[in-house]
N, C-alpha and C positions, 0 to 999 in steps of 0.2 A: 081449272087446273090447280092443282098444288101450288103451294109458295113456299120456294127454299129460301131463308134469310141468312146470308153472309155476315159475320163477326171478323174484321181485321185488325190481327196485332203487329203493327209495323206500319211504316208510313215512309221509307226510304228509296231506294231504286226499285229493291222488291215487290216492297206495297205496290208501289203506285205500278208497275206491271203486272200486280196482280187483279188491279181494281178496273185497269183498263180493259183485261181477260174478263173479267163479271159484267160489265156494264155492254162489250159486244156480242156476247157469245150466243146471246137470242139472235142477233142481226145475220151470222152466218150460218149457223147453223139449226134448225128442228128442235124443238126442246120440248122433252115430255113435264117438264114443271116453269112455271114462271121464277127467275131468280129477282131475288132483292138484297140492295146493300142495306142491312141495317146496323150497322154500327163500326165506328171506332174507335180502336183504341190508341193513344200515344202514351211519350214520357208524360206531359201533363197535360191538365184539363183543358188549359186555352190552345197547346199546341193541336191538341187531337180535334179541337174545334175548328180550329181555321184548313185541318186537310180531310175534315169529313164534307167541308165545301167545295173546298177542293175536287177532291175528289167521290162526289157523288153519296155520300154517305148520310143516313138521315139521321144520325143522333151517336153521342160520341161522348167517349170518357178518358181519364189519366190515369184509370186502373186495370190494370188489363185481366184481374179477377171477377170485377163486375160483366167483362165482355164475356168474358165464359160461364158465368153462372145467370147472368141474364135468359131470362125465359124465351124472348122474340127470338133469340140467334140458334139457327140450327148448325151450324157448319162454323166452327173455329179455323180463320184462316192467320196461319202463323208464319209472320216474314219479321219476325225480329232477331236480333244477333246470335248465336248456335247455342250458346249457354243457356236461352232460357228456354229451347225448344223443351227440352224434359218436363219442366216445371209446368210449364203452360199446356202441351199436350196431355201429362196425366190430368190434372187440372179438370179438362174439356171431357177427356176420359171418361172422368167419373161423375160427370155431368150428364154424362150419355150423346152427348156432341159428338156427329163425325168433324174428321179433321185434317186441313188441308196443310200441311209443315214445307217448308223451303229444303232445301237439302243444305249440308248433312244434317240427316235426321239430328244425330244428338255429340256428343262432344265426345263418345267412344262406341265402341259395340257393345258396353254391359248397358248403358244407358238404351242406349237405341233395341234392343233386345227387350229391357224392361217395357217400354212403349209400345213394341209391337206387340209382346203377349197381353199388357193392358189392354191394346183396341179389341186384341185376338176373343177375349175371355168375356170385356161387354159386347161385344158384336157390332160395334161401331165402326162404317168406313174409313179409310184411310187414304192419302196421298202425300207423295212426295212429289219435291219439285222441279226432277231431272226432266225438263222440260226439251233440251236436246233430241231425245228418241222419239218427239210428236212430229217429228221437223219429217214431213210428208217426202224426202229424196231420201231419209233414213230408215222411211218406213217402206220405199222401196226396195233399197238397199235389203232388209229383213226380207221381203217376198221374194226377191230372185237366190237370197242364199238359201229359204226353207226348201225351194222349187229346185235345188238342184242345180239351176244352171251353171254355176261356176265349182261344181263339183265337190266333195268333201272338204272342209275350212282345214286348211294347214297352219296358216300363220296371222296375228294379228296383230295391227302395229297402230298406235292411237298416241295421241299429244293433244294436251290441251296448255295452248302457255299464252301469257299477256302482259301487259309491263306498268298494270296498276301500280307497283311499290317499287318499280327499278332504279327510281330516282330516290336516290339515298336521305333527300332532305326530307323527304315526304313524314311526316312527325309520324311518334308512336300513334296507333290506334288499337280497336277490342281484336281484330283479326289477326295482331300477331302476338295475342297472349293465349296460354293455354286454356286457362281456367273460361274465357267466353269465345273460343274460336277450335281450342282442342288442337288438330295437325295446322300446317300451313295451310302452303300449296296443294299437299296432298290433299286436303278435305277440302278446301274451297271450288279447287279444279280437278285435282285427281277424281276427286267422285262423281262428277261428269262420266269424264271416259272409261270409267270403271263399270259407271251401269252403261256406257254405247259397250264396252265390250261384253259384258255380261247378256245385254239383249240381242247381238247378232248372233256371240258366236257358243253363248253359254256360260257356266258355271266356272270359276275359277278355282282349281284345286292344290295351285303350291307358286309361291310368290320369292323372288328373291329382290331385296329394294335396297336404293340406296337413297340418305337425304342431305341436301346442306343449305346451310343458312348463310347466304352472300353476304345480306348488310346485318353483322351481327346487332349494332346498336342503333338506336335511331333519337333523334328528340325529342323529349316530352312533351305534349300538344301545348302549343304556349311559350315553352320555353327554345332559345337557339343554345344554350348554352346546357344543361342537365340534359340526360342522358339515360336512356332505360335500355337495359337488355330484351333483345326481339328473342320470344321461347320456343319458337315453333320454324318451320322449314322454308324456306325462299325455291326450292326444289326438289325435283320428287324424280327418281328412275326406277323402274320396276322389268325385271324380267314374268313374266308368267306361263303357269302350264295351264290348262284347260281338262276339265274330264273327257271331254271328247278324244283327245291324244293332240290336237291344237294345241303352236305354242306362241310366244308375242312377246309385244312391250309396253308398255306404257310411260307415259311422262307427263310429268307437271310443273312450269314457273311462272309465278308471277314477278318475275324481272327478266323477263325478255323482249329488251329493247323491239320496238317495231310491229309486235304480234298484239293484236287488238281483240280479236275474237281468235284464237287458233284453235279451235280444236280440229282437228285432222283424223279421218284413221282410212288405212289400208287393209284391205281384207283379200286373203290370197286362199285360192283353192287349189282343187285340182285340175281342174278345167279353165280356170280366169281369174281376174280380179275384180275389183273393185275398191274405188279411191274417191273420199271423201273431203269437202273443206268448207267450212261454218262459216269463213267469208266469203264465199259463193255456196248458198244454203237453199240456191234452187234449183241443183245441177248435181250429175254424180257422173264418173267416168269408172265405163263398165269394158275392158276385157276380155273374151271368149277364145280360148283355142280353136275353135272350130273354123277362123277366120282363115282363108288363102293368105300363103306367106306372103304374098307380095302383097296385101292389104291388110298385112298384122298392123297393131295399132288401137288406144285406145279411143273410146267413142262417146263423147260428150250426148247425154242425156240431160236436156233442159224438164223441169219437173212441170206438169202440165195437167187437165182436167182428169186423164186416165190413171192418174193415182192419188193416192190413198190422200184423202181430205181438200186437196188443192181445190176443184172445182166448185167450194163449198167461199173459196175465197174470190176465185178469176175465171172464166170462160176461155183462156186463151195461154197459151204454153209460153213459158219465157217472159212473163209479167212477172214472175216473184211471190216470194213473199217473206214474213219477217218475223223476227224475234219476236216480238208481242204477238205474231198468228200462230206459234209453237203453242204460247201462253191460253190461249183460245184456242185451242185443240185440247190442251190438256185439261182445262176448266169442263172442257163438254164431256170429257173421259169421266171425273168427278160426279158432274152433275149429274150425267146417266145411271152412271155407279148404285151413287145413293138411291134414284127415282125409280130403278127397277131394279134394285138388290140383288146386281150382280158382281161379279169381281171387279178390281180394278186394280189397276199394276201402270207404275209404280207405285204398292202399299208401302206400310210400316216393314214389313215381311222383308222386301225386298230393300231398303232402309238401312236395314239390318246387314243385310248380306251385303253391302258398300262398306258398308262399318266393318265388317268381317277383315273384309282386304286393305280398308285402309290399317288397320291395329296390326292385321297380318306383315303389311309392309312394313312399319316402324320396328315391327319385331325381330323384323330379318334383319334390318337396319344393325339394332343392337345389338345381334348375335352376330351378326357378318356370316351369315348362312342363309340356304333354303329356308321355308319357315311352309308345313302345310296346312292350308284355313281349316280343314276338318280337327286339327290340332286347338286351333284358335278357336274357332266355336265351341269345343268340349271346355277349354278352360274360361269361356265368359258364360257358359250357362253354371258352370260351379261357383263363380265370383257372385255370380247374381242369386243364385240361392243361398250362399252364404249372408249375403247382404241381407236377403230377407230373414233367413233366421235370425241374423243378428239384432234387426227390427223387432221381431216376435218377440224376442229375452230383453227387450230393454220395454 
């Protein structure tokens, strides 16, 4: 069999979810290739040594140019802070590396747009890390909406919020400055539910958002006394329309007291619903008109072998499963990807198109109006060709 060799840049929450995803994803699932960790990368030599022990890694560096330009590593997997995703994935790029990026792809939609025609033009796979859509009740969830049964999508309602930074003391860090985090809430979280609504109910065609930033200042790591301006959003509201004629909401905080995992969405037809919740991530509650009134009422669906990946985890309905098994779904989506050179979604492509709506929302933000993405799109493919011409003449 093949051997596909893993390159990791990042060693943080993400890393290490993502190493856990590589090191089981032979164990549950069939694999047309043998995977291998071979390398990683940290801030420095000795850090990146003691979590290539860590975690599983056979040889490790403090450069993360050497990890990409390194001959062993096929697959550039990239969970470092949002600022260096550009750098690091052209990088890999032109290396001819497929490559695995965390989400948001990149710190705007001109960057993230540059990325994706990059991979697009050398023909190299791609993946993002909205690992939420693998989550096997949301891949339900998609099969009873394609099939009809809760009738035409009318309305869609999604929140993702958690209360990482609600506590005021919590010092400055990279995530709430622009220049290596880009939006808040909006791109940390927002871009979650931006690709769940984008993959149940479709394309988003006109955005109206609102943002604000709660704890405007926070302390400088280190200090209790100095003081830095937070640049970016503590919350995110969005009205949206849909090309389909679907319309919704969306929402994003991380300072919401209490909410640990929230992401939530509602999804309303014409015929029923369905109603979603990440902290019970093995269940959906499905809806149908068709029910006799005196037995209207929604109907708790525990997620079990008959759908889509579970029994690849557990034999038995109502066992569960977890955060790291989303992670190991998505790794095997990757890995097939690359091994029999077929699509794979979520790509750069689609990357892009989160990028779209998140730019689109701050847009509307500042305009204090509708704002439509087809609008947004025309004006980041002209920025980014301007950028390159401006390259070319210098």
């Amino acid at each position: 069999m093949r051997t596909l060799k893993f390159g990791l840049i990042g060693t943080g929450y993400m890393g290490k979810s993502h190493a856990i995803a590589l090191h089981s994803v032979a164990a549950v699932f069939p694999l047309s290739v043998v995977v291998e960790c071979e390398m990683l990368a940290d801030i420095t030599a000795q850090q990146a040594a003691v979590k290539a022990k860590e975690m599983g890694f056979s040889r490790a560096t403090g450069k993360w140019h050497e990890l990409v330009n390194d001959n062993e590593v096929d697959v550039v997997d990239i969970c470092a802070p949002n600022g260096l995703h550009k750098d690091i994935a052209l990088a890999a790029i032109k290396a001819r590396k497929h490559v695995y990026c965390e989400k948001p792809l990149a710190l705007n939609a001109v960057d993230s747009l540059q990325m994706a025609l990059s991979a697009e033009e050398a023909g190299v796979k791609t993946m993002v890390g909205f690992n939420y859509i693998k989550n096997p009740a949301t891949q339900l969830a998609k099969q009873i909406i394609d099939s009809g049964e809760i009738g035409d999508i009318v309305h869609f309602r999604g929140t993702h919020n958690e209360d990482y930074l609600a506590d005021a003391s919590v010092p400055m860090n990279w995530r709430l400055k622009r220049a290596t985090a880009g939006a808040g809430a909006l791109a940390d979280l927002g871009s979650h539910i931006i690709n769940v609504a984008q993959f149940l109910v479709g394309a988003i065609s006109a955005v109206n958002g609102d943002l604000n930033t709660v704890i405007k200042e926070r302390s400088t790591a280190g200090s209790v006394i100095d003081k830095e301006s937070v640049e970016n959003d503590d919350q995110a509201h969005a009205m949206l329309r849909f090309n389909s004629g679907a319309i919704g909401t969306i929402e994003a905080s991380r300072v919401a007291w209490g909410r640990k995992m929230g992401l939530t969405y509602e999804v309303t037809g014409s015929k029923g619903s369905i109603v979603f919740d990440q902290e019970h991530l093995a269940e959906i509650q499905l809806y149908t008109s068709d029910q006799k009134t005196s037995r209207q009422g929604f109907k708790r669906i525990l997620i079990g072998p008959e759908h889509p990946d579970y029994q690849n985890f557990c034999a038995s309905a109502g066992h569960g499963v977890g955060y790291n098994d989303q992670k190991i779904i998505e790794v095997r989506d990757l890995i097939e990807g690359i091994s029999r050179d077929q699509a794979i979604w979520p790509d750069f492509r689609a990357g892009y198109e989160v990028a779209l709506i998140i730019d689109a929302i701050e847009e509307s933000y500042r305009l204090g109006q509708w704002v439509h993405v087809s609008e947004v799109d025309s004006k980041t493919q002209s920025r980014l060709l301007h950028l390159e011409h401006g390259k070319e003449k210098n």
